[in-house]
Biopython code that builds the backbone (N, CA, C, O; Angstrom):
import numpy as np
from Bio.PDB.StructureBuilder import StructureBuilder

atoms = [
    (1, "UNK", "N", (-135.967, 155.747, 116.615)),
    (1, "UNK", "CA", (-135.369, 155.478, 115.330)),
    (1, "UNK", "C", (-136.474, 155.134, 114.348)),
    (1, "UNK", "O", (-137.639, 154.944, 114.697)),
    (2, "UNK", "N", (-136.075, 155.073, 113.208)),
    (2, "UNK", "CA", (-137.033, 154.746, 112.124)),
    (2, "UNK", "C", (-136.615, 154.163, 111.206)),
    (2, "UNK", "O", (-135.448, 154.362, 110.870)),
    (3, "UNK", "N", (-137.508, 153.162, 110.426)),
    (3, "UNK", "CA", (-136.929, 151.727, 109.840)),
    (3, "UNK", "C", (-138.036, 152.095, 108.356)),
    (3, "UNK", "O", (-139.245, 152.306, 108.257)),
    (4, "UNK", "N", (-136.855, 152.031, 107.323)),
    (4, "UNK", "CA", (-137.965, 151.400, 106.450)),
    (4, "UNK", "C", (-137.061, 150.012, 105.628)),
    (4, "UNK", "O", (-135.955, 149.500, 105.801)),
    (5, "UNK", "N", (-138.018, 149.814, 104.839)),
    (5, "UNK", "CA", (-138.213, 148.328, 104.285)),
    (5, "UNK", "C", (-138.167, 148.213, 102.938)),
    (5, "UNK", "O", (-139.286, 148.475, 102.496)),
    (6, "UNK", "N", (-137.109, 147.842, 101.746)),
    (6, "UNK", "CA", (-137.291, 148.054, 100.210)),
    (6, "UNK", "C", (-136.833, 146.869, 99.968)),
    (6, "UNK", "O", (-135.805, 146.246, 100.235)),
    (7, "UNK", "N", (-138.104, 146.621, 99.234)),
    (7, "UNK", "CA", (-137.901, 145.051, 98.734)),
    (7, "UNK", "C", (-137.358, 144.871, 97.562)),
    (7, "UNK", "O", (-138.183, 144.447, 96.753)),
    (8, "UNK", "N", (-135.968, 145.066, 96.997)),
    (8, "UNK", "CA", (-135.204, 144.607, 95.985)),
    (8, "UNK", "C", (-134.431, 143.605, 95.342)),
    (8, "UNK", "O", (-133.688, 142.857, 95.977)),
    (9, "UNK", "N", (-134.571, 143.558, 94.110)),
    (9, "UNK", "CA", (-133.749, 142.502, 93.348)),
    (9, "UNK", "C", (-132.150, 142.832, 93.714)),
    (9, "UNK", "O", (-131.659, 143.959, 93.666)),
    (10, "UNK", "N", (-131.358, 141.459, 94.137)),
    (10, "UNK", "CA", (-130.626, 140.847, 94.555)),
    (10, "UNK", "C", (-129.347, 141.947, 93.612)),
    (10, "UNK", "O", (-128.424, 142.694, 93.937)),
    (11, "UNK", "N", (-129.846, 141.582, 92.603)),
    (11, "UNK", "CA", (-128.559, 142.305, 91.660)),
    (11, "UNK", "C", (-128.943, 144.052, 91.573)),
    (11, "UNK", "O", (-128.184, 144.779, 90.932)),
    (12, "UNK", "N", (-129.798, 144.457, 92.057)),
    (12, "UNK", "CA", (-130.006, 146.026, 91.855)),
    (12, "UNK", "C", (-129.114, 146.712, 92.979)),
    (12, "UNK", "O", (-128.527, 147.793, 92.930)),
    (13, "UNK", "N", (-129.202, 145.462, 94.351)),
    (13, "UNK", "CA", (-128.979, 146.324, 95.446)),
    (13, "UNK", "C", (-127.597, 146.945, 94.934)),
    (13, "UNK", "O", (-127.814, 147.914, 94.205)),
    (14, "UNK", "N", (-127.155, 146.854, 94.990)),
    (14, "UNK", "CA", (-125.558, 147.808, 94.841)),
    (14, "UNK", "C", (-125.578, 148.837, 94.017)),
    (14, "UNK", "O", (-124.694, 149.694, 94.016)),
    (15, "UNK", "N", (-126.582, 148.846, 93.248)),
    (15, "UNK", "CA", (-126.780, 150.037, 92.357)),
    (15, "UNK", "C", (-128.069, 151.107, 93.175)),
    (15, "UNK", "O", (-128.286, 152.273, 92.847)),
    (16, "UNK", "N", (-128.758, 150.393, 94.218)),
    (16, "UNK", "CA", (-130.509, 150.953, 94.913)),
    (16, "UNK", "C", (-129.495, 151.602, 95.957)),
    (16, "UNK", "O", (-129.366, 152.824, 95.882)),
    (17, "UNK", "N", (-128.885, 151.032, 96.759)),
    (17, "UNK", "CA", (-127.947, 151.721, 98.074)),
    (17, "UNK", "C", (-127.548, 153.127, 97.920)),
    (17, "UNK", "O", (-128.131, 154.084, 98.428)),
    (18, "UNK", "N", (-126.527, 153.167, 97.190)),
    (18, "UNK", "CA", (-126.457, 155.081, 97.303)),
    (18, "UNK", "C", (-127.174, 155.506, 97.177)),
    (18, "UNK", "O", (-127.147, 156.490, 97.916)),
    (19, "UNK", "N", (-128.262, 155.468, 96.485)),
    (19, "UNK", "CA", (-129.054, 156.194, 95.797)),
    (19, "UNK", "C", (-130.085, 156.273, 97.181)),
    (19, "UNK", "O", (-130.352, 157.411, 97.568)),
    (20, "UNK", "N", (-130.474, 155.507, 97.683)),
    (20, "UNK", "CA", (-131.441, 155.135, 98.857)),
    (20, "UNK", "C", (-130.611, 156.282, 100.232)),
    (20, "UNK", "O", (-131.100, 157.065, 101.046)),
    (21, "UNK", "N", (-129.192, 155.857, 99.930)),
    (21, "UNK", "CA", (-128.505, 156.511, 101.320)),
    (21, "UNK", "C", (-128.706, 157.940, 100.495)),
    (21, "UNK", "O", (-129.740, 158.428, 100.951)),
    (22, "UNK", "N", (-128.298, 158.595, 99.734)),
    (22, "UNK", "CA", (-128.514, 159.820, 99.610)),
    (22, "UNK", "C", (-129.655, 160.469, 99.605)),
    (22, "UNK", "O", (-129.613, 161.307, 100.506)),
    (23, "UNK", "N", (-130.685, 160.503, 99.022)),
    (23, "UNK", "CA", (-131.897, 160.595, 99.663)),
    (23, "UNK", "C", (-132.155, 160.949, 100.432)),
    (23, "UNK", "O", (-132.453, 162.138, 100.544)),
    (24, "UNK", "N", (-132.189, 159.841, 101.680)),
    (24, "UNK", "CA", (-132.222, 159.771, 102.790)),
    (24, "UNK", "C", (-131.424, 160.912, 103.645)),
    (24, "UNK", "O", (-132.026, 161.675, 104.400)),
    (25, "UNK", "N", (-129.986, 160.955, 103.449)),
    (25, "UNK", "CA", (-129.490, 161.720, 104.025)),
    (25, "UNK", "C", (-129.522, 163.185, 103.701)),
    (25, "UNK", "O", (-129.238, 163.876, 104.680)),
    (26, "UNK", "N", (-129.728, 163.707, 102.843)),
    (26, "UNK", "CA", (-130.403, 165.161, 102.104)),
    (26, "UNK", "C", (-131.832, 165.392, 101.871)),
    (26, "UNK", "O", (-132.162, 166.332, 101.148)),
    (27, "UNK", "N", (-132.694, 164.651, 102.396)),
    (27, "UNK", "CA", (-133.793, 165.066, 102.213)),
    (27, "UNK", "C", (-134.339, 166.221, 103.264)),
    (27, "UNK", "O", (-135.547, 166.412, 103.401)),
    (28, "UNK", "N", (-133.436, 166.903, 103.927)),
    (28, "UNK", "CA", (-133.856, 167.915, 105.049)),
    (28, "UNK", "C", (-132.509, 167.997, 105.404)),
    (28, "UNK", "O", (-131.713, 167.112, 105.719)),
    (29, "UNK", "N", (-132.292, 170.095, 105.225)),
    (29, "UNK", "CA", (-131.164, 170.374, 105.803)),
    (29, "UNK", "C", (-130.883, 170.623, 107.159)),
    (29, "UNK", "O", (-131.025, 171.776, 107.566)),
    (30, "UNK", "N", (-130.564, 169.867, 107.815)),
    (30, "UNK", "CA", (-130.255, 169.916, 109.636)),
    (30, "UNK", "C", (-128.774, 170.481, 109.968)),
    (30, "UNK", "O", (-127.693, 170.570, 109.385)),
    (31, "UNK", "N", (-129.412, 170.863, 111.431)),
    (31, "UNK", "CA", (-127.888, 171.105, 111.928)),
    (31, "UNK", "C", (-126.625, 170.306, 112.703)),
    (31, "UNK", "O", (-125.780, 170.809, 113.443)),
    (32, "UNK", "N", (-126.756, 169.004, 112.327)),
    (32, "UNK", "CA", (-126.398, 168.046, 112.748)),
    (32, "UNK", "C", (-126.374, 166.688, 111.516)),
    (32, "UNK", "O", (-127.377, 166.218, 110.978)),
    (33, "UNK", "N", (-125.029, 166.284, 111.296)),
    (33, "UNK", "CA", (-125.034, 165.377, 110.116)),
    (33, "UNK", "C", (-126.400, 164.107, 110.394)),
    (33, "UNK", "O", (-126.832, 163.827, 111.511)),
    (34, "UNK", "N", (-126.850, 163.534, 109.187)),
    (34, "UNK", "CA", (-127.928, 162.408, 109.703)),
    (34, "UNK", "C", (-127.306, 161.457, 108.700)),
    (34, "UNK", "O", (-127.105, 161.405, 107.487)),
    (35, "UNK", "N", (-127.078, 160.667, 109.882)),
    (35, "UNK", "CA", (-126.197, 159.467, 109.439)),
    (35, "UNK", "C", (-127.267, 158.256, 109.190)),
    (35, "UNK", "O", (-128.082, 157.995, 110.075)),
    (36, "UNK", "N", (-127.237, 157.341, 107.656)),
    (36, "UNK", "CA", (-127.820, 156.307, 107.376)),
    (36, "UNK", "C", (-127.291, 155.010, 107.197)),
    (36, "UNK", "O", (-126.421, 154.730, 106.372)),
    (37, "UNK", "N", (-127.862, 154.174, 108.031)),
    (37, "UNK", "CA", (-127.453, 152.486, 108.023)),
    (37, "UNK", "C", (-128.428, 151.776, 107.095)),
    (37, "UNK", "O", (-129.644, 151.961, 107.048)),
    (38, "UNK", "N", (-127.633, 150.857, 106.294)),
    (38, "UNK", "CA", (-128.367, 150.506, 105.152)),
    (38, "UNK", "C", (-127.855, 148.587, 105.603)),
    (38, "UNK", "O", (-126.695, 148.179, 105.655)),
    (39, "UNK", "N", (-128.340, 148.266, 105.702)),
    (39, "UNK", "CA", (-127.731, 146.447, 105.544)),
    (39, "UNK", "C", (-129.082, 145.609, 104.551)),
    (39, "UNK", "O", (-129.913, 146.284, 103.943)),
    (40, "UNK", "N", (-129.091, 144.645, 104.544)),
    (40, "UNK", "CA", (-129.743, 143.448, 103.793)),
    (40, "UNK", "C", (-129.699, 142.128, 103.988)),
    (40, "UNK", "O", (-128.658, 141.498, 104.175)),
    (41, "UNK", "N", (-130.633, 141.735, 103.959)),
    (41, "UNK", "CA", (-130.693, 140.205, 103.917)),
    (41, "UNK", "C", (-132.145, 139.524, 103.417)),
    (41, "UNK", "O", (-133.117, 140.035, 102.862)),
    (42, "UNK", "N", (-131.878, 138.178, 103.844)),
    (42, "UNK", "CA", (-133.202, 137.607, 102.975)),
    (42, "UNK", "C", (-134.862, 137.815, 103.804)),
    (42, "UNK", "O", (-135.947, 137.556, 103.284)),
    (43, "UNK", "N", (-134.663, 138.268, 104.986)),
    (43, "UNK", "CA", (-135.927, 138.786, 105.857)),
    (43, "UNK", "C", (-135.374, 139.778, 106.936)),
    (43, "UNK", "O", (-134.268, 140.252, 107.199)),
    (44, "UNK", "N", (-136.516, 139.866, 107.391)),
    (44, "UNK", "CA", (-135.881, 141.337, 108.697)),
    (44, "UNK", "C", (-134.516, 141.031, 109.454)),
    (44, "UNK", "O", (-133.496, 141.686, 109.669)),
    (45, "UNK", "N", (-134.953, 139.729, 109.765)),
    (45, "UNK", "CA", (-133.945, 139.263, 111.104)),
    (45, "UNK", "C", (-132.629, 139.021, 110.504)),
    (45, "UNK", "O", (-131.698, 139.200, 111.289)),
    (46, "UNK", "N", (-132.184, 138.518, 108.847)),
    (46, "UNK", "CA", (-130.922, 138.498, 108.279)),
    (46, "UNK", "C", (-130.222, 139.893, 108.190)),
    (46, "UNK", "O", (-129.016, 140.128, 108.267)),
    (47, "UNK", "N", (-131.491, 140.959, 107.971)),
    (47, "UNK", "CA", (-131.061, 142.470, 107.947)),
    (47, "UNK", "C", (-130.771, 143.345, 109.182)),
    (47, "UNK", "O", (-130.609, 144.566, 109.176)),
    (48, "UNK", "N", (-130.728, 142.372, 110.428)),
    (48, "UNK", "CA", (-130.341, 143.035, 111.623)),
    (48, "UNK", "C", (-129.285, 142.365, 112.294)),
    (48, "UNK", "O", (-128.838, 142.817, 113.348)),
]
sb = StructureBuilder()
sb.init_structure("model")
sb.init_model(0)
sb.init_chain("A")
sb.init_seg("    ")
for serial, (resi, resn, name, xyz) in enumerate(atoms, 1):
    if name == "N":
        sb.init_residue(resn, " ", resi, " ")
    sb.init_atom(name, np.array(xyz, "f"), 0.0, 1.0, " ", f" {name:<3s}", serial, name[0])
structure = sb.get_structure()
């Protein structure tokens, strides 16, 4: 699996999320849907 890390203002996230999940999920057409998990918190371990 592969993890990345975006360090955002509190009030952006809800507006950074789709935008981050789409991206993500269209950046390469596969033959198999690629499904993205997005969560948050105040350090790694709140975000898992």
């Amino acid at each position: 699996h592969d993890e990345l890390v975006f360090d955002v203002l509190k009030t952006e996230l809800d507006a950074l999320t789709p935008l981050i999940r789409n991206e993500m999920e269209s950046a390469h057409q596969l033959s198999v849907p690629l499904v993205v998990d997005i969560s948050s918190g105040n350090n790694w371990l709140e975000a898992h």
